[in-house]
N, C-alpha and C positions, 0 to 999 in steps of 0.2 A: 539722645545725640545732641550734643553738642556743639555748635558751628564758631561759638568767638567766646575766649575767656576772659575775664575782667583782668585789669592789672590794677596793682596794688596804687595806691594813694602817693605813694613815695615817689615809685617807677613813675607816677605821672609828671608829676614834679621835678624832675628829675628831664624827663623828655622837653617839657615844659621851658624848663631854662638852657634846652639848647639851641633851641631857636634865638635865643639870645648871642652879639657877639661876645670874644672872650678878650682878654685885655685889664690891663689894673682900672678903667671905670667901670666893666661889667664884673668885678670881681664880687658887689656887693650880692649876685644872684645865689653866692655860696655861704655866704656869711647870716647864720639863723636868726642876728639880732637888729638886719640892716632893713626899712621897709621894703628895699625889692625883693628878697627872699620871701616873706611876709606876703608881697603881693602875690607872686607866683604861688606861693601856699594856699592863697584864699583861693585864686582859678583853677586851681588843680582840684579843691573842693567841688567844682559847679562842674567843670570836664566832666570829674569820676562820674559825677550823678546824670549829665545826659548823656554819657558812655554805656553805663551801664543801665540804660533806660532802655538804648537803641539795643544793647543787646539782649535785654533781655525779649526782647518783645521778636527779634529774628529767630534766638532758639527756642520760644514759643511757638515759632509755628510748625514744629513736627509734634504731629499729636500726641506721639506716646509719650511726651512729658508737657506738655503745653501746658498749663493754668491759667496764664494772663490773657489767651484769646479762648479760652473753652466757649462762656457764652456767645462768640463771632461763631467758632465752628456750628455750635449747634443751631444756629440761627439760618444759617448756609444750607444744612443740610437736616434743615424743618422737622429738629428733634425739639422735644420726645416725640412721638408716635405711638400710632396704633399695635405698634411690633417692640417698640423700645421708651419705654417709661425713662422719666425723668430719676437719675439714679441717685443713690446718697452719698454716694463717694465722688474723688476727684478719679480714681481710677478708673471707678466701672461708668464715669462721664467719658473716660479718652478711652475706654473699651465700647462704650458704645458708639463713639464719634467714627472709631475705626472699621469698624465693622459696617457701620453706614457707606463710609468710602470707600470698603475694598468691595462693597455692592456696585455699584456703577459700572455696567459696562460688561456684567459677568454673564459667561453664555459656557464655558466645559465644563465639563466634570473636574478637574485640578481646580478651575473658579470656585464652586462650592467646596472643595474640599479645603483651599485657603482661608475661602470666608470662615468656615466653622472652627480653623484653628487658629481667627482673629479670638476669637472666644476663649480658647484651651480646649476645644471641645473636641474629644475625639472619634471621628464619623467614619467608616464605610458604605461605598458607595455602590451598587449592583442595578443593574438592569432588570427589568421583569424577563428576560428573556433568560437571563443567566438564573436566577430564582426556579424558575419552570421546569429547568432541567433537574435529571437526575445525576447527585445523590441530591434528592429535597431540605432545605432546611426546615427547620422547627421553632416555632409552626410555619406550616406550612403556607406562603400566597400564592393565592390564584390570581394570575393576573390575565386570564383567556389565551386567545387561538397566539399562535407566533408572529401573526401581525397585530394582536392586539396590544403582544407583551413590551416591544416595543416602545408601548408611550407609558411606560410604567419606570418611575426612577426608587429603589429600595433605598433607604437611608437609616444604617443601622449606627446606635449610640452604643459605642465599644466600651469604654466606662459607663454607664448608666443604667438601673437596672429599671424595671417598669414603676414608675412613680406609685403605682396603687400598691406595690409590693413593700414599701421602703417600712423600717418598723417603727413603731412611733414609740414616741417618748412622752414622759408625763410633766408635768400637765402637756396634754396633745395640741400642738396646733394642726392645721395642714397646711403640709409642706407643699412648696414652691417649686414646679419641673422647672428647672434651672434650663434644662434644652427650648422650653418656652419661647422663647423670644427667637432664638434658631428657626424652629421650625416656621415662624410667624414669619419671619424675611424672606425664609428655602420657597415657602407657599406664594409671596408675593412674586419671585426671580424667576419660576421655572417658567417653561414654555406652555402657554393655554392650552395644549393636546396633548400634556405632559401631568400624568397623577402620582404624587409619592406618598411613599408608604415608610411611615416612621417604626421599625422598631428597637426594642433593646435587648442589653444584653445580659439575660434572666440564667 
């Protein structure tokens, strides 16, 4: 998003000499070979460039396109971390910047279900008490008695299937849970009486 667009070099120029009055001694503002047009020429140069300084550095500050302040954000919000590595791209720098900030503050169920699709990630969210009941899913969690089930939050990855299932290719590396870093924030956010249980969807 965009909040201010540059204007052209001309259009500056242009604005530039109307501040000027009009009359046959300011006529030489229009005449390209007289030095006031010339003058006006060269300030319309140094305007464009601390115009477009000032704005660029305003629609920098929404992060989903920021570059010029990335290293500020991440510095604000004491990235990388133990949950979000310092990334290699300019992208998955402003996907991780965002997901730091749409952490602050989070406490319902819609909270993490946003946070996860700062990510693209697409999560289901269930209670251990909604689990417990019949018809059971598969497999099956126990999460105890009806007041135990309570402090249990299900968090199933609806695209993703079990990391250890994924097939490998040759030469092998091993693959990267991309939910990774999800699960690392989910684990920091939730409430201390609160245990979740990650699965997928096999």
């Amino acid at each position: 998003m965009k909040l201010l667009l540059n204007k052209a070099k001309e259009k500056i120029r242009i604005l530039l000499s109307q501040f000027l009055p009009n009359g046959d001694f300011w006529n030489a503002k229009r005449l390209q070979n007289t030095n006031l047009y010339k003058l006006i020429n060269a300030l319309s140069d140094e305007y464009k460039r601390v115009k477009d300084l000032l704005y660029s550095i305003v629609n920098n500050r929404y992060v989903d396109n920021t570059e010029l302040l990335l290293e500020q954000w991440e510095r604000d919000l004491q990235l990388p971390d133990e949950c979000l590595p310092l990334a290699d791209t300019i992208n998955e720098r402003q996907a991780n910047i965002l997901l730091k900030y749409t952490a602050k503050g989070i406490q319902t169920k819609n909270d993490f279900l946003t946070l996860a699709n700062t990510l693209g990630i697409n999560i289901e969210i269930m209670t251990g008490k909604e689990v417990s009941l019949w018809p059971w899913i598969w497999p099956h969690i126990f999460t105890g008695t009806a007041t135990q089930s309570k402090f249990f939050m299900i968090v199933k990855f609806v695209d993703f299937p079990t990391p250890s299932g994924w097939v490998w290719t040759w030469p092998h590396s091993w693959a990267i849970d991309p939910t990774a870093s999800l699960q690392c924030v989910f684990n920091k956010l939730k409430p201390a009486n609160t245990q979740i249980v990650y699965i997928f969807n096999d």
